[in-house]
C-alpha positions as CSV (number, residue, x, y, z in Angstrom):
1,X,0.0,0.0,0.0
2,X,1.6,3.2,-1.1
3,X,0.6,6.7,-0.4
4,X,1.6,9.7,-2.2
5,X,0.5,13.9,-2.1
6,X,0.9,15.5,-3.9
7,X,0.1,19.6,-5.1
8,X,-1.2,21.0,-8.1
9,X,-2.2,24.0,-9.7
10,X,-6.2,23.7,-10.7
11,X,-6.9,27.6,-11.5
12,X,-4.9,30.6,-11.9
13,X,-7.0,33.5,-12.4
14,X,-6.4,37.7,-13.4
15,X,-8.7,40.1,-11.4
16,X,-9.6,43.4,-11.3
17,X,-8.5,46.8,-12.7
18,X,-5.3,46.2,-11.2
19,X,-4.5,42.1,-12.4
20,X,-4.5,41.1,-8.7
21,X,-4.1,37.1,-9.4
22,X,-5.9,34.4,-7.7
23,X,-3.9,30.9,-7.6
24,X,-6.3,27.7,-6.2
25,X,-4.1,24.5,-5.4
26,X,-5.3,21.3,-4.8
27,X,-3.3,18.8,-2.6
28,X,-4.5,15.7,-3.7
29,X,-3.7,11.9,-1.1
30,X,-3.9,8.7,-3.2
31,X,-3.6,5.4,-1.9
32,X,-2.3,2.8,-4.4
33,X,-2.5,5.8,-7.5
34,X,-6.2,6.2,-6.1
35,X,-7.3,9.2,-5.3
36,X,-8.7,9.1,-1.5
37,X,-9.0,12.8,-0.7
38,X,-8.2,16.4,-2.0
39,X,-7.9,19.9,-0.2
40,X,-8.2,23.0,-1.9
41,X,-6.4,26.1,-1.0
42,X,-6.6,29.9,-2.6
43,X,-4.6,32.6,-2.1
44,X,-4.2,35.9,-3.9
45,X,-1.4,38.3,-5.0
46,X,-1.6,42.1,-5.6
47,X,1.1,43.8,-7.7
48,X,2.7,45.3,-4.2
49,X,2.7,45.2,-0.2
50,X,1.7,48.9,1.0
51,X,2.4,50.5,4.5
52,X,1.9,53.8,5.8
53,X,3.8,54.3,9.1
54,X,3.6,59.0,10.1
55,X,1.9,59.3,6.8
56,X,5.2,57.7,5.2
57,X,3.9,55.5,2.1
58,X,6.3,52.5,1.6
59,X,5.1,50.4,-1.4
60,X,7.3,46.9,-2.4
61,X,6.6,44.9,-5.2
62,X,5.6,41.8,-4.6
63,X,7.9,39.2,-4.2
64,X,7.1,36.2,-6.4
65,X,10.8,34.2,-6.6
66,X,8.7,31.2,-4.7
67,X,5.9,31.0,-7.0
68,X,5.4,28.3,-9.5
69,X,7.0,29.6,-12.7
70,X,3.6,29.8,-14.7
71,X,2.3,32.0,-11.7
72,X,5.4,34.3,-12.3
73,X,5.1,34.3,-16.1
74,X,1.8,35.7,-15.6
75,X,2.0,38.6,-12.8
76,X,5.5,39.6,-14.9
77,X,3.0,40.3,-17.7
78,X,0.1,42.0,-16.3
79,X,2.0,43.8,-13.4
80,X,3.1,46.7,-15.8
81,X,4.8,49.8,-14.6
82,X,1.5,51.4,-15.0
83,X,-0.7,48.8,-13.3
84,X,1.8,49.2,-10.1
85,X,1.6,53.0,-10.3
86,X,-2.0,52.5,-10.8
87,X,-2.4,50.2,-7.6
88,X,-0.2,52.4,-5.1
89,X,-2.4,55.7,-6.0
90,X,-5.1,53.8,-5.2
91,X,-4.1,52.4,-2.0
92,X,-3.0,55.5,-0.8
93,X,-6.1,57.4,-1.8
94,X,-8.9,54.8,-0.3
95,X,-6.8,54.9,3.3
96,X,-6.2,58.8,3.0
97,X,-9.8,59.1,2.0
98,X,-9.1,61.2,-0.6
């Protein structure tokens, strides 16, 4: 009786006006090459991490070197210059309230 897991990729989706991406994973238990359960997981990127510490605005681009590589293909393509720009205005003006 062998058991393996393993993790795969099911969906990898683009969203919004600023190509936030949403990956699912599956990690999926099989007993003998049978599958006997799977687990689904999400998690979502945005193009950067924001803080504002004494009205100071700090804005890093995402790290994605431990993404699968199809997961970096894609946020390398939509996360322009512009869509980043785009996403740290907007961050800054739904918190300031302006």
């Amino acid at each position: 009786m062998a058991i393996t897991k393993e993790s795969v990729i099911e969906k990898i989706e683009v969203v919004g006006i600023f190509k936030c991406i949403q990956i699912a994973t599956d990690t999926i238990i099989k007993e003998d090459g049978k599958e006997i359960s799977r687990t689904r997981n999400r998690y979502g990127l945005s193009p950067c991490i924001s803080s504002n510490i004494d009205n100071k605005w700090t804005h890093t681009d995402t790290d994605i070197s431990s993404e699968p590589a199809e997961v970096q293909t894609i946020a390398n393509a939509v996360w322009t210059d512009d869509i980043k720009a785009a996403y740290k205005t907007a961050i800054e003006a739904k918190v300031t309230g302006e």
